[in-house]
C-alpha positions in Angstrom: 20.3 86.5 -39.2 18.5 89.7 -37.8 16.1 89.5 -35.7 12.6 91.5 -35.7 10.1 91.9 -32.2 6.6 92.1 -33.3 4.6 93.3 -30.3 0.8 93.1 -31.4 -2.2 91.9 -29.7 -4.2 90.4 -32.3 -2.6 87.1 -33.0 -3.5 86.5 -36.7 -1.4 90.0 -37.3 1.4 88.6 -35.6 0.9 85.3 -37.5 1.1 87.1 -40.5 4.3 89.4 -39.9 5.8 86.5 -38.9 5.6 84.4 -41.8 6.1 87.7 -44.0 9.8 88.4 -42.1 10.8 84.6 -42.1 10.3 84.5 -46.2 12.1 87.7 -46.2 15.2 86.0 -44.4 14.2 87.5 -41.1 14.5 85.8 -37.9 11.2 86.8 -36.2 9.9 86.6 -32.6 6.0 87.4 -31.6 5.0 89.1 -28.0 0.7 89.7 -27.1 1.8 92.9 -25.1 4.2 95.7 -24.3 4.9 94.2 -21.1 5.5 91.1 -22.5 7.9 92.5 -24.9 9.8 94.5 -22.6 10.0 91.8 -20.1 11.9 89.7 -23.1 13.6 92.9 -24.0 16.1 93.7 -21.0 17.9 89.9 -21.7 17.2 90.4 -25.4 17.9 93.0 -27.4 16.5 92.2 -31.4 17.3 94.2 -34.3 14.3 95.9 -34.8 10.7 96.2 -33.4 7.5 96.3 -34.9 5.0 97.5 -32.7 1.3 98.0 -32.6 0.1 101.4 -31.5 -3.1 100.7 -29.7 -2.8 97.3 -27.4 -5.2 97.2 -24.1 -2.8 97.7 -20.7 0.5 99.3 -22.3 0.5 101.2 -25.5 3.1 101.0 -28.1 3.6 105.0 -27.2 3.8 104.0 -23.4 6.6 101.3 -24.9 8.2 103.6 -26.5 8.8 105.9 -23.3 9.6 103.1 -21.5 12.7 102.1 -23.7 13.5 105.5 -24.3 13.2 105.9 -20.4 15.7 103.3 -19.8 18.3 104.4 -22.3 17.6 101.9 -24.9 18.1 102.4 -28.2 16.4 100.3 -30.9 15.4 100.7 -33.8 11.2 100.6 -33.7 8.5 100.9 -36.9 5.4 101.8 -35.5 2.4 100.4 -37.1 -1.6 101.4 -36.0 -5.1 101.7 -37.7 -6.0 104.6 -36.5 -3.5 107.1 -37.8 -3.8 110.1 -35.7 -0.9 113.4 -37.0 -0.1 114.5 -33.3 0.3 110.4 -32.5 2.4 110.1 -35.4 4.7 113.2 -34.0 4.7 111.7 -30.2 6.0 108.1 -31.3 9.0 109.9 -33.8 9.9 112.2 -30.4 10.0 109.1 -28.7 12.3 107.1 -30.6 10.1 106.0 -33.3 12.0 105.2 -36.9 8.4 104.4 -38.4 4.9 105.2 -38.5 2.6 103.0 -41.3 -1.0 102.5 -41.4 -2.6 99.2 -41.1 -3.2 97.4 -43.6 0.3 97.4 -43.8 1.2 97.0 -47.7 4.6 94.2 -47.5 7.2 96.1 -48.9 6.4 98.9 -47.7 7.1 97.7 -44.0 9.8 95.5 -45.2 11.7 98.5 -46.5 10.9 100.7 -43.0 11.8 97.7 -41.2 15.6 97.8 -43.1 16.0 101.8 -43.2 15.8 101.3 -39.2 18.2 98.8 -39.0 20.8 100.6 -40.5 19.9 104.0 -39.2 20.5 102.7 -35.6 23.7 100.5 -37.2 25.0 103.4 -38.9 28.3 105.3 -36.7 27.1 108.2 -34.6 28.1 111.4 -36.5 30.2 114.0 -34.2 
């Protein structure tokens, strides 16, 4: 079953996602932070990531540098409330597969979530 990373830090979102993925035939998995997520991340490596633009310490742009930093590739759907075009533009530079506004409409992020899986499952073109 894949597995989705949802990296919020308002638990009720989180809550919600997860149930969301789980009745979609998702395996999900909930981290508060970007450090927290990362932390799980370097023994764990899940299908995709959700992640939540503005968190207090560590972005989800900052997370995004980090992975990309450290050569890892995953497949990541930024979500935010605040949708700002030059954010939008840093987080696709930095890996991003995704960028939705919150509130997040459900099959709208369910079908971002499975574009992103199979863009980063999908053979490297030479």
């Amino acid at each position: 079953m894949p597995s989705v990373a949802i990296v919020d830090d308002e638990e009720g979102i989180r809550k919600a996602l997860s149930r969301l993925l789980r009745a979609s035939g998702l395996e999900a998995e909930s981290y508060a932070n970007g450090q927290e997520f990362l932390d799980a991340a370097s023994g764990h490596r899940p299908d995709c990531v959700v992640l939540d633009l503005h968190m207090p310490g560590m972005s989800g742009l900052q997370v995004l540098r980090k992975l990309k930093a450290a050569g890892q590739r995953l497949s990541v759907v930024v979500i935010t409330a605040h949708d700002e075009p030059e954010t939008r533009e840093r987080c696709i530079d930095a890996g991003a597969c995704a960028y939705l506004r919150k509130p997040l409409e459900d099959r709208l992020l369910l079908n971002a979530i499975s574009a992103a899986m199979r863009a980063h499952t999908a053979p490297i073109k030479r």
